[in-house]
C-alpha positions as CSV (number, residue, x, y, z in Angstrom):
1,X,-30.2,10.9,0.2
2,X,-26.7,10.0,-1.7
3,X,-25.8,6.2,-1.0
4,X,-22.2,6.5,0.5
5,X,-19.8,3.9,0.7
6,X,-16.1,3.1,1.0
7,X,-14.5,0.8,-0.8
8,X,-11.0,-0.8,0.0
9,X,-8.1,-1.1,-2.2
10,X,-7.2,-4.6,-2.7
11,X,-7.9,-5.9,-6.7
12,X,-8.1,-4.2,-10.1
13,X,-11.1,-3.7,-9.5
14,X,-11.4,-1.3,-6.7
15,X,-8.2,0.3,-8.0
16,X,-10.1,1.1,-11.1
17,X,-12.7,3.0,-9.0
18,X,-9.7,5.3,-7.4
19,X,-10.9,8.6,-9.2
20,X,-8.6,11.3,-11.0
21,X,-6.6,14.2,-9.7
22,X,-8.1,17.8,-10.1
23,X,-5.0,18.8,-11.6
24,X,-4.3,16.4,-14.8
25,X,-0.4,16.4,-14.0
26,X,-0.6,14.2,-11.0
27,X,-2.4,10.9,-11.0
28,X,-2.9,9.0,-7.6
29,X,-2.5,5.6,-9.2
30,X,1.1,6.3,-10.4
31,X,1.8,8.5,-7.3
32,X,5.5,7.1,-5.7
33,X,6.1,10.4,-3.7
34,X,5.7,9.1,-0.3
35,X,7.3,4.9,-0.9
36,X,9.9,6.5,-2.4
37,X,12.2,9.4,-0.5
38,X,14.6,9.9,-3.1
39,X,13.2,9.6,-6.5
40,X,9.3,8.8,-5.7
41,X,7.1,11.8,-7.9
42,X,3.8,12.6,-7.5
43,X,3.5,12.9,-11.6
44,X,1.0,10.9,-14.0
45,X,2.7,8.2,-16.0
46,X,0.7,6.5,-18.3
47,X,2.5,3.7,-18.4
48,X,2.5,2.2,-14.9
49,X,-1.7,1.8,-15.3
50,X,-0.3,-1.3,-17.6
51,X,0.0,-4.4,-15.7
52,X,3.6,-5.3,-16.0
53,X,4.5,-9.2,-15.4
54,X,7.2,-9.4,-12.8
55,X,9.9,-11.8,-14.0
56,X,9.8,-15.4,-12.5
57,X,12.6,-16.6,-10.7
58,X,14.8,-19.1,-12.8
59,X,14.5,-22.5,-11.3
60,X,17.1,-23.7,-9.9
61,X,18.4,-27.2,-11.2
62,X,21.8,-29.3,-10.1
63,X,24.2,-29.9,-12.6
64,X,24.4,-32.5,-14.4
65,X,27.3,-35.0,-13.8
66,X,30.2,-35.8,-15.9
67,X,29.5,-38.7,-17.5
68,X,31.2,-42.0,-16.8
69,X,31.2,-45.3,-18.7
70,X,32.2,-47.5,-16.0
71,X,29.1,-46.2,-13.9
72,X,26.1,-48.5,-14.1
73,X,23.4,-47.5,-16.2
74,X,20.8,-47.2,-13.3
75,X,23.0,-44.7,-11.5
76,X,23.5,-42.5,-14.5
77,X,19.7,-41.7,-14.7
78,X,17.6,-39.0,-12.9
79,X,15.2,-41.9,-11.7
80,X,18.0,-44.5,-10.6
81,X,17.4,-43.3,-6.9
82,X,14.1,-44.7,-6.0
83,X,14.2,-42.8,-2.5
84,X,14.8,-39.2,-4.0
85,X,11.8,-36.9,-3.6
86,X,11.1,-34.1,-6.2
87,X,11.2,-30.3,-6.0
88,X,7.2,-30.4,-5.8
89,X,6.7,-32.7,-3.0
90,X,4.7,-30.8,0.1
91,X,5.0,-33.0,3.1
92,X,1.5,-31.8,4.5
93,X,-0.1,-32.5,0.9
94,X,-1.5,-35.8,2.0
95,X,-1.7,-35.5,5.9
96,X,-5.7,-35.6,6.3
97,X,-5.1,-34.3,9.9
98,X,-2.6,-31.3,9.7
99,X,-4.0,-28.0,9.8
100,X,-4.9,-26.4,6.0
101,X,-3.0,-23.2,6.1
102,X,-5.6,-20.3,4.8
103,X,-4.5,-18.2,1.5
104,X,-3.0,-15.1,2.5
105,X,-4.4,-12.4,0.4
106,X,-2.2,-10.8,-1.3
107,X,-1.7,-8.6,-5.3
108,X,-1.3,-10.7,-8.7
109,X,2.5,-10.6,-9.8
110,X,1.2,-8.7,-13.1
111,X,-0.9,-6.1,-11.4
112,X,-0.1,-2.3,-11.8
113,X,2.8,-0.8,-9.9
114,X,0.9,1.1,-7.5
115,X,-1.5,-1.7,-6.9
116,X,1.3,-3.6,-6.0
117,X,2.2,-0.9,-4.1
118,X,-1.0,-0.1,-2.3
119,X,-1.6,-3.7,-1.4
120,X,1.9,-5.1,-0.6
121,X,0.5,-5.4,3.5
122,X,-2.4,-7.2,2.7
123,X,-1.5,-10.2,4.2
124,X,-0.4,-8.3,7.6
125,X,-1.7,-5.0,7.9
126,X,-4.3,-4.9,5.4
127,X,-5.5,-1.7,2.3
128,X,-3.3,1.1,2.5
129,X,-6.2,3.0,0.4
130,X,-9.5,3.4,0.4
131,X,-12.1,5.2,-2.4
132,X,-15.1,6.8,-1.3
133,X,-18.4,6.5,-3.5
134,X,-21.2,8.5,-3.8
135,X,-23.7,6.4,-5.7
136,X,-21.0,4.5,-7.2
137,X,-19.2,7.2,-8.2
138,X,-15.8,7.9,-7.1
139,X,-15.4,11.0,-5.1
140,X,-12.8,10.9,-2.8
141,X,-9.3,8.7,-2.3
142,X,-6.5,8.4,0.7
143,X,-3.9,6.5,1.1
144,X,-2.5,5.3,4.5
145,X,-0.7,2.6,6.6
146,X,1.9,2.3,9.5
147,X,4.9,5.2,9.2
148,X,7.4,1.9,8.0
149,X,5.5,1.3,4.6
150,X,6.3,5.5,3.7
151,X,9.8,6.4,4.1
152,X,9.2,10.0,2.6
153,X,7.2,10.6,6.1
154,X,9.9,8.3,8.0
155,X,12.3,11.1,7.0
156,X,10.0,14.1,7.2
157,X,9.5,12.6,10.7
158,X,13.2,12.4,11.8
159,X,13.4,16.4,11.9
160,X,11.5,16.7,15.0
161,X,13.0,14.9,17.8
162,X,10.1,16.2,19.7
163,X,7.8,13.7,18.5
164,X,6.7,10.5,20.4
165,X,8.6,8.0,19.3
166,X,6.5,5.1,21.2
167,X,4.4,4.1,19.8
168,X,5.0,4.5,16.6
169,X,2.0,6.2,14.8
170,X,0.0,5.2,11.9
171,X,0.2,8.0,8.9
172,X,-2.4,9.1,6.4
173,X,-0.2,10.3,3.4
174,X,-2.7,11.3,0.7
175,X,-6.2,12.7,0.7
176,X,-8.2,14.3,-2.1
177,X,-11.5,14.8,-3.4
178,X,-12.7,15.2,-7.0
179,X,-13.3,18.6,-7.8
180,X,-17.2,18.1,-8.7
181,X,-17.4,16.5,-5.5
182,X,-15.6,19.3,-3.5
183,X,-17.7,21.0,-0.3
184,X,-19.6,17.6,0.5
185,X,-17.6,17.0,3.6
186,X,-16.8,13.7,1.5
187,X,-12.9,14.0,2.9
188,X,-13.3,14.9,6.2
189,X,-16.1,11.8,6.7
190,X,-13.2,9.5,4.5
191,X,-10.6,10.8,7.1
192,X,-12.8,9.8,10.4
193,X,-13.3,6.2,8.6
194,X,-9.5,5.6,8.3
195,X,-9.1,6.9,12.1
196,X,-11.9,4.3,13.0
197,X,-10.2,1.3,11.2
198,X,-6.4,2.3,12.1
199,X,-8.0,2.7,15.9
200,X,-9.3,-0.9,15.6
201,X,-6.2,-2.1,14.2
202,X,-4.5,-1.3,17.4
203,X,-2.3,2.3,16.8
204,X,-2.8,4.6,19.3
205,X,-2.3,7.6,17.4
206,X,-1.8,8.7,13.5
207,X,-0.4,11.9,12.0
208,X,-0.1,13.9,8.6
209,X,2.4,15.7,7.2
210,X,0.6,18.7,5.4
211,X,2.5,21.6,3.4
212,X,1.6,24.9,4.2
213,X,1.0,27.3,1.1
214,X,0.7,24.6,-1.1
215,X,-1.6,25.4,-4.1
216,X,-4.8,22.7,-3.3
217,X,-4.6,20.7,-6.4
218,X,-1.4,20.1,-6.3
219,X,-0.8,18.4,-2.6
220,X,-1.6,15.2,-1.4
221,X,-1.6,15.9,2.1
222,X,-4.3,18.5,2.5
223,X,-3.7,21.7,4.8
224,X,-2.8,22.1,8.7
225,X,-6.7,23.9,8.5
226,X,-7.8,20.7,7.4
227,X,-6.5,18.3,9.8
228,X,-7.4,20.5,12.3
229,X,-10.9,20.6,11.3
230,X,-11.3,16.4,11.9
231,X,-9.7,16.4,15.1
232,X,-5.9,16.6,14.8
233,X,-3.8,18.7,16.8
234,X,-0.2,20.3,15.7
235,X,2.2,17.8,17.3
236,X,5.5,19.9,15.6
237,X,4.9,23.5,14.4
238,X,7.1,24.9,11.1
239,X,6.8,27.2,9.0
240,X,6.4,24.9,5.8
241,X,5.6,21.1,7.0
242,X,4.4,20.8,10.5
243,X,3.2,17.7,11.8
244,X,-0.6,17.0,12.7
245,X,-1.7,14.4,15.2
246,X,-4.6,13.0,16.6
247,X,-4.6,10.5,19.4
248,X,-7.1,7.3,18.8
Protein backbone atom coordinates (compact mmCIF):
# COMPACT_ATOMS: atom_id res chain seq x y z
CA UNK A 1 0.00 0.00 0.00
CA UNK A 2 1.08 3.83 -1.01
CA UNK A 3 2.10 5.80 2.37
CA UNK A 4 -0.36 8.88 2.13
CA UNK A 5 0.03 11.94 3.91
CA UNK A 6 -0.84 15.65 3.86
CA UNK A 7 1.31 18.05 4.59
CA UNK A 8 0.43 21.83 5.51
CA UNK A 9 1.64 24.89 4.02
CA UNK A 10 3.42 26.92 6.50
CA UNK A 11 7.59 27.17 5.68
CA UNK A 12 9.71 26.87 2.53
CA UNK A 13 9.88 23.77 3.04
CA UNK A 14 6.48 22.47 2.58
CA UNK A 15 5.99 25.04 -0.09
CA UNK A 16 8.67 23.40 -1.98
CA UNK A 17 6.71 20.13 -1.93
CA UNK A 18 3.54 22.01 -3.59
CA UNK A 19 3.86 20.06 -7.06
CA UNK A 20 3.55 21.59 -10.68
CA UNK A 21 0.59 22.39 -12.84
CA UNK A 22 -0.32 19.86 -15.67
CA UNK A 23 -0.43 22.64 -17.98
CA UNK A 24 3.20 24.49 -17.77
CA UNK A 25 1.50 28.01 -18.20
CA UNK A 26 0.06 28.17 -14.80
CA UNK A 27 2.04 27.58 -11.62
CA UNK A 28 0.13 27.18 -8.21
CA UNK A 29 3.02 28.86 -6.35
CA UNK A 30 2.69 32.16 -8.27
CA UNK A 31 -1.08 31.78 -8.65
CA UNK A 32 -2.79 35.49 -7.41
CA UNK A 33 -6.18 34.80 -9.23
CA UNK A 34 -8.41 34.35 -6.34
CA UNK A 35 -6.34 37.23 -3.55
CA UNK A 36 -6.53 39.42 -6.20
CA UNK A 37 -10.07 40.43 -8.06
CA UNK A 38 -8.77 42.80 -10.27
CA UNK A 39 -5.36 41.98 -11.58
CA UNK A 40 -4.58 38.56 -9.64
CA UNK A 41 -3.55 35.73 -12.79
CA UNK A 42 -3.35 32.34 -12.56
CA UNK A 43 0.06 32.56 -14.87
CA UNK A 44 3.68 31.14 -13.98
CA UNK A 45 6.16 33.85 -13.06
CA UNK A 46 9.48 32.78 -12.43
CA UNK A 47 10.31 35.31 -10.52
CA UNK A 48 8.01 35.35 -7.50
CA UNK A 49 9.65 31.64 -6.49
CA UNK A 50 12.66 34.19 -5.42
CA UNK A 51 12.43 35.21 -1.95
CA UNK A 52 12.12 38.98 -2.13
CA UNK A 53 13.20 40.93 1.26
CA UNK A 54 10.31 43.24 2.21
CA UNK A 55 11.73 46.65 3.07
CA UNK A 56 12.17 47.56 6.76
CA UNK A 57 10.41 50.29 8.09
CA UNK A 58 12.74 53.49 8.61
CA UNK A 59 13.13 54.12 12.32
CA UNK A 60 11.80 56.70 13.47
CA UNK A 61 14.13 59.19 15.45
CA UNK A 62 13.22 62.95 17.02
CA UNK A 63 15.04 65.69 15.74
CA UNK A 64 17.67 66.95 16.86
CA UNK A 65 17.53 70.33 18.68
CA UNK A 66 18.87 73.62 17.64
CA UNK A 67 21.81 74.09 19.40
CA UNK A 68 22.22 76.67 22.10
CA UNK A 69 25.33 77.94 23.84
CA UNK A 70 23.83 79.27 26.86
CA UNK A 71 22.32 75.66 27.52
CA UNK A 72 24.28 73.58 29.95
CA UNK A 73 26.34 70.94 28.63
CA UNK A 74 24.51 68.06 30.40
CA UNK A 75 21.23 69.12 28.77
CA UNK A 76 22.62 69.29 25.27
CA UNK A 77 23.44 65.53 25.36
CA UNK A 78 21.24 62.42 24.52
CA UNK A 79 22.20 60.95 28.03
CA UNK A 80 21.68 64.30 30.17
CA UNK A 81 18.18 62.89 31.25
CA UNK A 82 18.96 60.10 33.53
CA UNK A 83 15.03 59.12 33.75
CA UNK A 84 14.48 58.75 29.85
CA UNK A 85 13.98 55.15 28.78
CA UNK A 86 15.05 53.90 25.24
CA UNK A 87 13.08 52.73 22.21
CA UNK A 88 14.10 49.02 23.26
CA UNK A 89 12.89 48.98 26.72
CA UNK A 90 9.94 46.08 27.17
CA UNK A 91 8.34 46.71 30.51
CA UNK A 92 7.53 42.81 30.96
CA UNK A 93 11.35 41.99 29.98
CA UNK A 94 12.33 41.56 33.63
CA UNK A 95 8.87 40.82 35.40
CA UNK A 96 9.65 37.03 36.51
CA UNK A 97 5.89 36.77 37.24
CA UNK A 98 3.99 38.16 34.03
CA UNK A 99 2.80 35.78 31.65
CA UNK A 100 5.49 34.94 28.53
CA UNK A 101 3.38 35.60 25.59
CA UNK A 102 3.90 32.50 23.03
CA UNK A 103 5.44 33.23 19.35
CA UNK A 104 2.77 33.50 17.02
CA UNK A 105 3.63 31.63 13.94
CA UNK A 106 3.79 33.41 11.31
CA UNK A 107 6.01 33.66 7.26
CA UNK A 108 9.71 35.19 7.23
CA UNK A 109 9.63 38.82 5.70
CA UNK A 110 11.91 37.40 2.75
CA UNK A 111 9.77 34.38 1.91
CA UNK A 112 8.15 33.94 -1.61
CA UNK A 113 5.11 36.05 -2.46
CA UNK A 114 2.72 33.29 -2.47
CA UNK A 115 4.12 31.81 0.71
CA UNK A 116 3.45 34.96 2.15
CA UNK A 117 0.35 34.75 0.71
CA UNK A 118 -0.66 31.26 1.68
CA UNK A 119 0.38 31.67 5.26
CA UNK A 120 -0.56 35.31 6.08
CA UNK A 121 -3.53 33.63 8.78
CA UNK A 122 -1.16 31.53 10.45
CA UNK A 123 -1.35 33.18 13.50
CA UNK A 124 -5.42 33.17 13.44
CA UNK A 125 -6.81 30.89 11.19
CA UNK A 126 -4.04 28.65 10.29
CA UNK A 127 -2.61 26.98 6.33
CA UNK A 128 -4.66 28.06 3.65
CA UNK A 129 -2.89 25.01 1.59
CA UNK A 130 -2.23 21.82 1.91
CA UNK A 131 -0.04 19.18 -0.42
CA UNK A 132 -0.87 15.66 -0.58
CA UNK A 133 2.00 12.92 -0.78
CA UNK A 134 2.07 9.73 -1.94
CA UNK A 135 5.35 8.31 -0.67
CA UNK A 136 6.75 11.57 -0.46
CA UNK A 137 5.91 12.53 -3.64
CA UNK A 138 3.77 15.37 -4.35
CA UNK A 139 0.53 14.49 -5.96
CA UNK A 140 -2.11 16.73 -5.19
CA UNK A 141 -2.51 20.68 -3.90
CA UNK A 142 -5.56 23.00 -2.67
CA UNK A 143 -5.75 26.05 -1.40
CA UNK A 144 -8.47 27.24 1.02
CA UNK A 145 -9.47 29.61 3.97
CA UNK A 146 -12.52 31.72 5.22
CA UNK A 147 -14.39 33.68 1.95
CA UNK A 148 -12.52 37.21 3.61
CA UNK A 149 -8.92 36.02 2.69
CA UNK A 150 -10.28 35.61 -1.39
CA UNK A 151 -11.97 38.54 -2.72
CA UNK A 152 -12.15 37.05 -6.33
CA UNK A 153 -14.86 34.52 -4.54
CA UNK A 154 -16.16 37.55 -2.29
CA UNK A 155 -17.19 39.06 -5.61
CA UNK A 156 -18.21 35.90 -7.51
CA UNK A 157 -20.28 35.45 -4.37
CA UNK A 158 -22.14 38.89 -4.37
CA UNK A 159 -24.07 37.78 -7.70
CA UNK A 160 -26.38 35.44 -5.95
CA UNK A 161 -28.29 37.08 -3.29
CA UNK A 162 -29.74 33.73 -2.79
CA UNK A 163 -26.92 32.51 -0.83
CA UNK A 164 -26.79 32.25 2.99
CA UNK A 165 -25.22 34.97 4.15
CA UNK A 166 -24.89 33.74 7.96
CA UNK A 167 -22.68 32.25 8.48
CA UNK A 168 -20.34 33.02 6.37
CA UNK A 169 -18.78 29.91 4.61
CA UNK A 170 -15.33 28.76 4.44
CA UNK A 171 -14.17 28.37 0.50
CA UNK A 172 -11.83 25.89 -1.22
CA UNK A 173 -10.47 27.97 -4.21
CA UNK A 174 -8.01 25.63 -5.88
CA UNK A 175 -7.68 21.92 -6.25
CA UNK A 176 -5.50 19.87 -8.58
CA UNK A 177 -3.70 16.81 -9.02
CA UNK A 178 -0.53 15.97 -11.03
CA UNK A 179 -1.25 14.43 -14.13
CA UNK A 180 0.77 10.99 -13.33
CA UNK A 181 -1.21 10.99 -10.30
CA UNK A 182 -4.63 11.53 -11.94
CA UNK A 183 -7.53 8.64 -11.25
CA UNK A 184 -6.16 7.77 -7.64
CA UNK A 185 -9.04 9.49 -5.96
CA UNK A 186 -5.89 11.55 -4.46
CA UNK A 187 -8.29 14.91 -4.84
CA UNK A 188 -11.39 13.86 -3.74
CA UNK A 189 -9.65 12.17 -0.32
CA UNK A 190 -7.49 15.86 -0.19
CA UNK A 191 -11.01 17.63 -0.46
CA UNK A 192 -12.82 15.44 2.53
CA UNK A 193 -9.40 16.29 4.72
CA UNK A 194 -9.93 20.12 4.16
CA UNK A 195 -13.84 19.57 5.03
CA UNK A 196 -12.67 17.64 8.28
CA UNK A 197 -10.23 20.48 9.47
CA UNK A 198 -12.44 23.63 8.24
CA UNK A 199 -15.43 21.46 10.22
CA UNK A 200 -13.14 21.50 13.36
CA UNK A 201 -12.28 24.97 12.97
CA UNK A 202 -15.77 25.89 13.60
CA UNK A 203 -17.58 26.83 9.82
CA UNK A 204 -20.55 25.33 9.36
CA UNK A 205 -20.47 25.08 5.73
CA UNK A 206 -17.81 25.71 2.68
CA UNK A 207 -18.39 26.21 -1.02
CA UNK A 208 -16.49 26.28 -4.48
CA UNK A 209 -16.85 28.24 -7.19
CA UNK A 210 -16.22 25.84 -10.26
CA UNK A 211 -16.38 26.88 -14.13
CA UNK A 212 -18.37 24.91 -16.23
CA UNK A 213 -16.67 23.96 -19.71
CA UNK A 214 -13.48 24.85 -18.50
CA UNK A 215 -10.63 22.83 -20.26
CA UNK A 216 -9.30 20.56 -16.97
CA UNK A 217 -5.74 21.74 -16.88
CA UNK A 218 -6.45 24.94 -17.05
CA UNK A 219 -8.90 25.57 -13.89
CA UNK A 220 -8.24 25.67 -10.43
CA UNK A 221 -11.52 25.01 -9.23
CA UNK A 222 -12.36 21.65 -10.55
CA UNK A 223 -15.93 20.94 -12.13
CA UNK A 224 -19.69 21.10 -10.64
CA UNK A 225 -19.29 16.95 -11.42
CA UNK A 226 -16.54 17.02 -9.14
CA UNK A 227 -17.84 18.73 -6.16
CA UNK A 228 -20.72 16.90 -6.48
CA UNK A 229 -19.03 13.66 -6.37
CA UNK A 230 -17.44 14.56 -2.52
CA UNK A 231 -20.64 15.66 -1.18
CA UNK A 232 -21.47 19.19 -2.28
CA UNK A 233 -24.66 20.26 -3.43
CA UNK A 234 -25.49 23.22 -6.11
CA UNK A 235 -26.32 26.09 -3.75
CA UNK A 236 -26.71 28.71 -6.99
CA UNK A 237 -27.20 27.20 -10.46
CA UNK A 238 -25.69 29.23 -13.86
CA UNK A 239 -24.86 28.50 -16.76
CA UNK A 240 -20.93 29.27 -16.44
CA UNK A 241 -20.02 29.55 -12.49
CA UNK A 242 -22.57 28.05 -10.18
CA UNK A 243 -21.90 27.74 -6.65
CA UNK A 244 -21.28 24.25 -4.87
CA UNK A 245 -21.91 23.74 -1.14
CA UNK A 246 -21.64 21.33 1.34
CA UNK A 247 -22.93 21.76 4.92
CA UNK A 248 -20.25 20.51 7.80
Amino acid sequence: MPDVRIVDVTDDASFALVPPCADPGFDHRTCDYWEDAERGSKAARSAWLEAALAPAEPRRTEPEPAFNPFAPAASRSPAGNPFAGSDDDDPLADNPFAPRRPARPQVGRDAPRKLGLVGRGLAIFGSYAKVLLVDDVPAAYTQFGPLSAYPRALRLRELYSRLPQSPLPAVITCIATTASARRGGHARFLVGAVCDDLGGRGFAAVEAYPERGARADATSAASPEFWRSVGFAIAADDDRFPVLRREL
